[in-house]
C-alpha positions as a Markdown table, in Angstrom:
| # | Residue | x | y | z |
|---|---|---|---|---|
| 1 | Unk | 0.0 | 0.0 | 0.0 |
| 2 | Unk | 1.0 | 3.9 | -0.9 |
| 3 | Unk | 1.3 | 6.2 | 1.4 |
| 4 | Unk | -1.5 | 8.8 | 1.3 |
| 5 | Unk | -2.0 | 12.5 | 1.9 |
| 6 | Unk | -3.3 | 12.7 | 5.3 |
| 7 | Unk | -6.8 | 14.3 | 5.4 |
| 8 | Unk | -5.3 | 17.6 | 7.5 |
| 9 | Unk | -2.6 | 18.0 | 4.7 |
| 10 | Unk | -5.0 | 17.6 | 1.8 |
| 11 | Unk | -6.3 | 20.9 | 2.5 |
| 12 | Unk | -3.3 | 22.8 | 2.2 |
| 13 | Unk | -1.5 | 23.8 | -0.3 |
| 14 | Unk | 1.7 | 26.0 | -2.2 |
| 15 | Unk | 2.0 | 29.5 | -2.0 |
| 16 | Unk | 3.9 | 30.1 | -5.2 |
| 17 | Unk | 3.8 | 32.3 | -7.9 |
| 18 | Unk | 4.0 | 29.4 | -10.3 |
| 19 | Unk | 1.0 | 28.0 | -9.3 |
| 20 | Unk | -1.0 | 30.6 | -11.0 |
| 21 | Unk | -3.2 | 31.1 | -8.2 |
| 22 | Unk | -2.5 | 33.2 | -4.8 |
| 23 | Unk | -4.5 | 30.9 | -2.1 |
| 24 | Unk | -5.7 | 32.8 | 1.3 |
| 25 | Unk | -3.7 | 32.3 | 4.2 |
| 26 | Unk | -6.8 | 31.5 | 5.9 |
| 27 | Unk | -7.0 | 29.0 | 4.4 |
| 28 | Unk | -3.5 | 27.1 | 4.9 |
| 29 | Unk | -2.0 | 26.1 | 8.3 |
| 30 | Unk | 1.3 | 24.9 | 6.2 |
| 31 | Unk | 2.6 | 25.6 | 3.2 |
| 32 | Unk | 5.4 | 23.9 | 0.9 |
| 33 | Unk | 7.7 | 26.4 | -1.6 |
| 34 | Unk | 10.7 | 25.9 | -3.0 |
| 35 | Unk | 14.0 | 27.2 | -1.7 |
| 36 | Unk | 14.8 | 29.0 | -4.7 |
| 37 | Unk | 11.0 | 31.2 | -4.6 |
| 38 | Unk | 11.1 | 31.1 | -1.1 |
| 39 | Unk | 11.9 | 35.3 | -1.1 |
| 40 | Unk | 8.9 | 35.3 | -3.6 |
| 41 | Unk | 5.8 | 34.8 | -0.8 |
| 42 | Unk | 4.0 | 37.7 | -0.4 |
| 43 | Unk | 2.7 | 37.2 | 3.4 |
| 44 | Unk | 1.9 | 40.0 | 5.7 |
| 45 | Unk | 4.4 | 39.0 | 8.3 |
| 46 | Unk | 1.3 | 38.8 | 10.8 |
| 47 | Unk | -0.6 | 36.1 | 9.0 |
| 48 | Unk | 3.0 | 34.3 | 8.4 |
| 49 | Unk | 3.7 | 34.1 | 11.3 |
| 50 | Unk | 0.6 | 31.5 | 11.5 |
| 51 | Unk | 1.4 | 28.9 | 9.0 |
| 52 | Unk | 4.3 | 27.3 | 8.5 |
| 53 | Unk | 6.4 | 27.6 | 5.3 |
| 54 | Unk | 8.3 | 24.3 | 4.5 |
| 55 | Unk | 11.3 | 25.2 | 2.3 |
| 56 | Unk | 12.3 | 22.0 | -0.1 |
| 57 | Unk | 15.2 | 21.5 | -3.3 |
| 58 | Unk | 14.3 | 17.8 | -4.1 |
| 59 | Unk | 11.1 | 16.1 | -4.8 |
| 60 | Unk | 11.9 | 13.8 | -1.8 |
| 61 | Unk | 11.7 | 16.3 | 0.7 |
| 62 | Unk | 8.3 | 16.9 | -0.9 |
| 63 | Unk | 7.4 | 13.6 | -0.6 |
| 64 | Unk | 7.9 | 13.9 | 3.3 |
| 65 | Unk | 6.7 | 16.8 | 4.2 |
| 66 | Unk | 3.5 | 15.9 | 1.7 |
| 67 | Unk | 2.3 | 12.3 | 2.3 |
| 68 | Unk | 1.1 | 10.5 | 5.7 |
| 69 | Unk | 4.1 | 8.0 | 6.2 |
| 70 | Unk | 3.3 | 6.4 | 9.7 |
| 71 | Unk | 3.5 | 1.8 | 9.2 |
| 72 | Unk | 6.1 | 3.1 | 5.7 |
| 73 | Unk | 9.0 | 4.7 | 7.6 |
| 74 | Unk | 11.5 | 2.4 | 5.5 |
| 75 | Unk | 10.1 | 3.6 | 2.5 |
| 76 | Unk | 10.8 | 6.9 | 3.8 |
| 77 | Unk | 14.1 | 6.0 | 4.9 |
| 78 | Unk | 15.1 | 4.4 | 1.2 |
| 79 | Unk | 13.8 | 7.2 | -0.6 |
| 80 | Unk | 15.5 | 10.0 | 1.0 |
| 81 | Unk | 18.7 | 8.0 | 1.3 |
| 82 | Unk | 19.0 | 7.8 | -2.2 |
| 83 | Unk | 18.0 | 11.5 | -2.8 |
């Protein structure tokens, strides 16, 4: 079995330029950007100061932070030693 995005997660999403949107703080609790736009959010520093940006420069580190990987940790483990 895969892991899977984890209900709480599947409601937040990237706050990226790339993305072609701009999605409400409200509505995020966490957010994943890459390092290299990371000075490219445009947060009021109140309202970031209430979610939590996760900075990444691999796919794996998305992979972490994104899916629910409790019972899969060796998958985990295999995947980001190979990254």
């Amino acid at each position: 079995m895969n892991p899977t995005i984890s209900d709480s997660r599947r409601r937040n999403c990237t706050l990226s330029k790339d993305c072609g949107a701009l999605v409400p703080v409200e509505v995020v609790d966490w957010a994943i950007q890459p390092k290299s736009n990371f000075k490219d959010i445009i947060v009021p520093e109140e309202k970031l100061k209430k979610i939590r940006i996760i900075p990444v420069e691999t796919i794996e580190e998305v992979l972490k932070e994104a899916l629910d990987w409790k019972g899969k940790e060796k998958i985990l483990n295999l995947i980001m030693k190979n990254k």
